[in-house]
N, C-alpha and C positions, 0 to 999 in steps of 0.2 A: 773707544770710549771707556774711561776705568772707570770701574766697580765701586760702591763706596765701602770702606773698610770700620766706619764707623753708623751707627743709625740717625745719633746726634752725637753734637760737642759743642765746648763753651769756651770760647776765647776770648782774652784781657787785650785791649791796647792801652798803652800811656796816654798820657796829655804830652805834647810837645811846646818848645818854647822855639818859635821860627826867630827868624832874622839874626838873631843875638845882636841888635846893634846895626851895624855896617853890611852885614849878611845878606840884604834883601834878596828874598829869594832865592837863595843860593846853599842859605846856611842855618842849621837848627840842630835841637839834640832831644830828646825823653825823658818827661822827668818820672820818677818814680812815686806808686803809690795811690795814684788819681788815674782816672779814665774810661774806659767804655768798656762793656759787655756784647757778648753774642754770642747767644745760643741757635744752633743751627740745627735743624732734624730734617730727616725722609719722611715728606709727608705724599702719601697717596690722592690724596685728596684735592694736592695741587697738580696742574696741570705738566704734565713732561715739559723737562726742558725749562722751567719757568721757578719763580719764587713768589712767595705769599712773604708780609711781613704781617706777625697775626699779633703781636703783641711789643708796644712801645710808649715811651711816656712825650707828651705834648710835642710832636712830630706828623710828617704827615707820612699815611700809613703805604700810601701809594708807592711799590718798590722802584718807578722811574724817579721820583723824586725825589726819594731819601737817601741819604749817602751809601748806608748801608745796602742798602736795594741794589744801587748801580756800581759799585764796587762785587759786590756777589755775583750780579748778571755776566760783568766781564770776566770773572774767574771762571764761571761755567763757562763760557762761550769759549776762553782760552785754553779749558779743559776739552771740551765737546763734548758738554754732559745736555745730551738731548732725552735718552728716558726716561727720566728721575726727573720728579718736582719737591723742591725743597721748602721747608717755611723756615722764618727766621724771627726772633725776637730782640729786641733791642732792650738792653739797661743802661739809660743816659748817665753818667757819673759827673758827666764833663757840663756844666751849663751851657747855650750855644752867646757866639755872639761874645766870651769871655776874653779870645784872644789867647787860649791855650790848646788850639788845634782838637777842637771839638768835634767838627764835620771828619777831620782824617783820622781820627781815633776812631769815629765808626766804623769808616770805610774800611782803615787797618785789620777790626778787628774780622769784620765780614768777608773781606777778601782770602785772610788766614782760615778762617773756619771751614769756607768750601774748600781749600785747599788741601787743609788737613785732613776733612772727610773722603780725598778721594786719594789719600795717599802721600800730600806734600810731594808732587811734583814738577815745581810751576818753581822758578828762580825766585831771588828775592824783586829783579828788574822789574819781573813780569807782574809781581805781587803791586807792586808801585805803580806799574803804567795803570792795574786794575782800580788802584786809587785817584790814580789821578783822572780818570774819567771822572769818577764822584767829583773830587774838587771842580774840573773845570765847570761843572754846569753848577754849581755851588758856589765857589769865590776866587776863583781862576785857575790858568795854569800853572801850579808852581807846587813843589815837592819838597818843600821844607818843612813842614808839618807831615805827611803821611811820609815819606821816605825812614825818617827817624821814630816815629810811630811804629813801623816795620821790623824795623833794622836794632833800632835801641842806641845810645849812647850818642855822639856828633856823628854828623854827615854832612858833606859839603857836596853840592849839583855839578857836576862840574860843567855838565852839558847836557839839554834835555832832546836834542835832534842830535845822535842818535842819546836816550838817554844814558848818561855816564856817574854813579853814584860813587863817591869814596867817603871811607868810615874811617872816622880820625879817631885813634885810641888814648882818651886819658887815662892817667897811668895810676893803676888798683891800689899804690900805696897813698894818695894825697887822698884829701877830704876836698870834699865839692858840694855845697850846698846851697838851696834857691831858695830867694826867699821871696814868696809870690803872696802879692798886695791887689785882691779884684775888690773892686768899687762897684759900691750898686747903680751901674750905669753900662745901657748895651751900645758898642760898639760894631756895627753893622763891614764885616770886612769890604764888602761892596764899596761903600762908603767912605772907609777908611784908605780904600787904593785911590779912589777918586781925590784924594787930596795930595798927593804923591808926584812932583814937575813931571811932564813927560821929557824935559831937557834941563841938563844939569850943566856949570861950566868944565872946564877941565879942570881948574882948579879941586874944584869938589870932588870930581872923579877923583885926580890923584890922591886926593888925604884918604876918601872911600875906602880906594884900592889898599892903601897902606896900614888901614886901621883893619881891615879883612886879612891881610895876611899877616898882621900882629898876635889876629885873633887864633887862626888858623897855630900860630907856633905856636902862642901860650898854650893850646888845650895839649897839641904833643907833649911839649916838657910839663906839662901841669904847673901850668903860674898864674895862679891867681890872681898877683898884683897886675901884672900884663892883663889878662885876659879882662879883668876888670877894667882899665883903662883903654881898652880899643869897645868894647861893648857901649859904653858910656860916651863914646868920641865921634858916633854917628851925625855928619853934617847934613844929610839930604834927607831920607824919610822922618825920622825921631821929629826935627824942627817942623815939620810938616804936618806930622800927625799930633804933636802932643796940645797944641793950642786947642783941639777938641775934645782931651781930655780935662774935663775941670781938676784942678789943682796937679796937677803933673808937673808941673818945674818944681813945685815946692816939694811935692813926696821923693822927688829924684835929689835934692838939695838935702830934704829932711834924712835920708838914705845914708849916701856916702859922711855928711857929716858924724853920723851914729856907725861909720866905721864899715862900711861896705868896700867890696874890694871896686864897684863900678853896680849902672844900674842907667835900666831903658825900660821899655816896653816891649811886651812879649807878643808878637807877631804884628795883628791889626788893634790890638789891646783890645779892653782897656787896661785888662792886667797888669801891676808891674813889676818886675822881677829886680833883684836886685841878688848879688852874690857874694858867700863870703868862706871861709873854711870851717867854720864851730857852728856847730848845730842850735846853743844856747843863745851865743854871739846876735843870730840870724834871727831867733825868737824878739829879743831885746829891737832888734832893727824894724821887725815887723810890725812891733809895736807904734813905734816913731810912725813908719809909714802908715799906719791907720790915721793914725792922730793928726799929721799933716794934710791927709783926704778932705779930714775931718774940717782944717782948719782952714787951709787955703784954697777946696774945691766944693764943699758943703755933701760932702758925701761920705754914705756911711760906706767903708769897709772891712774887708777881712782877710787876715792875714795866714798864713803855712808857709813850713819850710820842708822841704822833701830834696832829697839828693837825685844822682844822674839814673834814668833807668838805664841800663848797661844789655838788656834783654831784647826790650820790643813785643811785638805782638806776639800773644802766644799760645798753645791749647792749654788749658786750667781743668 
């Protein structure tokens, strides 16, 4: 059992943007700037081998039910930290229910935190499978949201039996920026799967498949124009889910018209993302997409533009 080398620490995770599009479940990245807190200490008081969550905003505090909670528990358990009892605090950054990987940003961060305290000796796999506990009993099994929460930057699943992650590197000299449009309306990811074919044709599949590894090249060569156009080209989930979001074809229409490179929704939404290279550029678009919420879904929104996090979860 190791020793902890810290008393407390305070780790950042991202917000993540799952699917990109065609990705379902498979494919996501971090975006930088937004996201969750955890500060993690030796507390005495709690019982060996166990964690208190003593302090969080409108969550429930119970560590089995919280993401943070059960993302911690399996890091200890994966550790074999049985003498030590830890408390842990939570600072929400993320709203839940936004569709920018809110429940894996906690998990993220809490799973790095007991990690870090006892050394960082646990892989990035291990860090992952530690979240994906949290998610499955949260909004299923799927690693596109805490994998790049983790990891930082794109990641593609390639396999979750046994699980198999790879990190596709966009390249440090292009500009990449998101420009994310949340409407005041929650989007329940539970919900949001539940609207999703359980059978597709093959037809669907092939365009899927080829709009996925469109996407998969543009982030390598850094292509925008590409990557825009397979994000944006999603035939199965996107047509499934977007009728539940009010005004969604029209902010997606209002979007690229105002010069987007491509644009979807960001995981179970209702967020929605849209991309482009100019920081300013991205402002100006996010504008549009308010105003389209506004006009075609009767929703008030708000808009930011934040680039790729290239980091992941981290000690701060």
């Amino acid at each position: 059992e190791p020793e902890p080398i810290f008393t407390s620490v305070k780790t950042f995770a991202p917000a993540t943007f799952a699917n990109i599009g065609p990705g379902y479940d498979f494919l996501g990245c971090a975006i930088d700037g937004v996201g969750d807190y955890v500060t993690l200490s030796v507390d005495p008081n709690v019982k060996p081998g166990h964690i208190a969550i003593s302090s969080i905003t409108g969550l429930k505090k119970d560590p089995l039910w919280n993401c943070a909670g059960i993302a911690a528990i399996s890091t200890m358990k994966m550790l074999g930290i049985k003498s030590i009892g830890l408390s842990l605090i939570l600072d929400k950054g993320l709203p839940l229910g936004s569709g920018l990987g809110s429940s894996a940003a906690s998990a993220a961060a809490a799973a790095v935190a007991v990690n870090e305290m006892f050394g960082g000796r646990l892989s990035v796999s291990d860090l992952v499978l530690a979240g994906l506990d949290s998610e499955a009993k949260v909004s299923g099994y799927h690693a596109d949201n805490v994998a790049p929460a983790i990891m930082g930057g794109f990641v593609l699943i390639r396999s979750y039996d046994p699980l198999e992650l790879i990190q596709l590197k966009f390249p440090f000299e292009k500009d990449l920026f998101f420009v994310l449009v949340s409407p005041e309306f929650e989007a329940p990811t539970k919900e949001m799967r539940k609207a999703v074919a359980k059978e597709i044709s093959l037809k669907d599949h092939t365009w899927n498949s080829s709009q996925a590894g469109a996407l998969v090249a543009a982030v390598l060569q850094g292509d925008l124009s590409l990557f825009g156009k397979a994000m944006s080209s999603d035939k199965i989930v996107e047509p499934a889910r977007a009728p539940l979001i009010p005004g969604m074809q029209g902010v997606k229409r209002a979007a690229l018209e105002a010069g987007a490179f491509g644009c979807t929704i960001s995981g179970a939404g209702p967020t929605v993302v849209a991309v482009i290279d100019d920081e300013e550029k991205g402002k100006e678009i996010g504008s549009t997409m308010v105003e389209a919420f506004f006009k075609e879904g009767n929703l008030k929104a708000s808009a930011t533009v934040r680039s790729l996090d290239r980091v992941g979860a981290r000690l701060v």
